[in-house]
N, C-alpha and C positions, 0 to 999 in steps of 0.2 A: 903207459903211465908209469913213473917212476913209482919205485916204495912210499916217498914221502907225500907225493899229494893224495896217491891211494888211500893210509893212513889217516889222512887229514879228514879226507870224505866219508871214511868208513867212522871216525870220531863224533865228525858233525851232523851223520846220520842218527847215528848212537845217543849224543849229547840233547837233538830234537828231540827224540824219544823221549828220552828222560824226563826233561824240559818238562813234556806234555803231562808222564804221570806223576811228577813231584808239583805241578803248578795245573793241576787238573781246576783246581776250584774258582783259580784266578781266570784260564780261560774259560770254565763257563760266565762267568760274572760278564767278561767280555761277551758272549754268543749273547748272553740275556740283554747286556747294552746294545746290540747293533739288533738286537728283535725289537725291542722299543723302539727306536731309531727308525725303523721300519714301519712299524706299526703306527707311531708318530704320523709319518707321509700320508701314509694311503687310508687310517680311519678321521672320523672327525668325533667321535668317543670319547676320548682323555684314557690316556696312557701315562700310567704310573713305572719306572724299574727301580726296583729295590737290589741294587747290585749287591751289597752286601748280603742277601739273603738268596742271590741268586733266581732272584725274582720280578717276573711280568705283568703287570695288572692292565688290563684295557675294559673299555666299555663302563668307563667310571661317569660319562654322563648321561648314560641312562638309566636303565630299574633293575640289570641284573650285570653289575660288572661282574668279572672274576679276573682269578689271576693263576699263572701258571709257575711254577716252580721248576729249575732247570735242575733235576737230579745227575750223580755222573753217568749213568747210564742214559742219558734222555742228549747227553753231548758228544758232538761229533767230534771229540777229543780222542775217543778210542777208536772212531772209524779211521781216525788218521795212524793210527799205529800198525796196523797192517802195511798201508801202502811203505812206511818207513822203514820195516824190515825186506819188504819185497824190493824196497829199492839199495837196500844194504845186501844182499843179494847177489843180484845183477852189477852192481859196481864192482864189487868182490872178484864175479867171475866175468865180468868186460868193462874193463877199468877203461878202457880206449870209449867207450859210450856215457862216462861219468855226466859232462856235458848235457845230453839229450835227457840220460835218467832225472836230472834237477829238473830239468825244464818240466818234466810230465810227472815229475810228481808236483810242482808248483801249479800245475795246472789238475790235476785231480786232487789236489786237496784243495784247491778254492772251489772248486765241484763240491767234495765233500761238504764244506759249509755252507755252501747257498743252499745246498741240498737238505739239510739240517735249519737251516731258516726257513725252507717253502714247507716243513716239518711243521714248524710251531705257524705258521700262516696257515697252515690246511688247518690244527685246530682252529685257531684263532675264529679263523672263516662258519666252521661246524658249528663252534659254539653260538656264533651270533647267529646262524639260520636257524639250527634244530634246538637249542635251550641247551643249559649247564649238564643235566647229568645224558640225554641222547648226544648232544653234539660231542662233548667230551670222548663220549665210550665210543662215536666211530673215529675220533678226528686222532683220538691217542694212541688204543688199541689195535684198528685193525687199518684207517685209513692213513694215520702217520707212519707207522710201523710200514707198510706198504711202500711209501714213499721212501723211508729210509732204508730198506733192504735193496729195492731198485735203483735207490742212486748211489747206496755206496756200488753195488753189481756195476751200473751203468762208469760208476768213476774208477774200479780198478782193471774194466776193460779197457778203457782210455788211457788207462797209466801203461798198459802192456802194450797197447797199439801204435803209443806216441812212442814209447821208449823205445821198440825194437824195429816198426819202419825204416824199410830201408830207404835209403834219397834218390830222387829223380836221377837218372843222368844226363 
């Protein structure tokens, strides 16, 4: 790879980045729209999102809605920051794999976010079996937390695997 598309890739790596923590708020408002959106499908409850507040309400037509609040830490806004520099990284030192690097990070960060939506579904789900304050305290504390250490694990093994497999011959 020549200096300039090297350059170009190491920018636009850099430039996501940035992206991500100068417009943090903006994409959780997004994550909280596509949980709604989801939530929407699969309950029949009523689903409120209050994107300017970066917030989820379900379970609005029965006797105990609640609503979830997407704080920046609770977004997989900074699960994606890792994979970003790992891929600035690797392009740096095998600029000839820039290519494949896109590709597996395009595909472990959309991991990262589904991974961060079956997040806010595991509460979602906790809260309507066990009640507001048990279902909360597994679904956020120790059962979402679980989910989202395993998948981001599970999505940066994937970014290493896809990125640096070698090809059939």
């Amino acid at each position: 790879m020549s200096r300039f598309p090297l350059v170009a890739a190491l920018t636009a790596l850099a430039a996501a980045g940035a992206v991500l923590v100068l417009a943090e708020r903006f994409y959780r408002e997004l994550e909280v729209r596509l949980a709604g959106a989801i939530l929407d499908v699969i309950t029949t409850s009523g689903v409120y999102v209050a994107g300017d507040r970066e917030a989820v309400y379900f379970g609005l037509g029965g006797t105990t809605p609640f609503g979830l609040r997407m704080t920046p830490e609770c977004s997989s806004a900074f699960l994606l920051l890792p994979l970003l520099v790992v891929s600035m990284a690797m392009v740096y030192f095998r600029p000839s794999n820039a290519r494949r690097i896109f590709f597996s990070l395009g595909i472990s960060a959309l991991v990262v976010v589904l991974v961060n939506q079956l997040r806010i579904l595991t509460i979602v789900g906790l809260v309507h079996w066990f009640g507001t304050d048990e279902g909360y305290y597994w679904g956020h504390t120790l059962l979402g937390s679980m989910v989202s250490v395993f998948g981001g694990a599970v999505s940066l093994v994937l970014f290493v695997w896809l990125s640096t497999r070698k090809k059939k011959a």
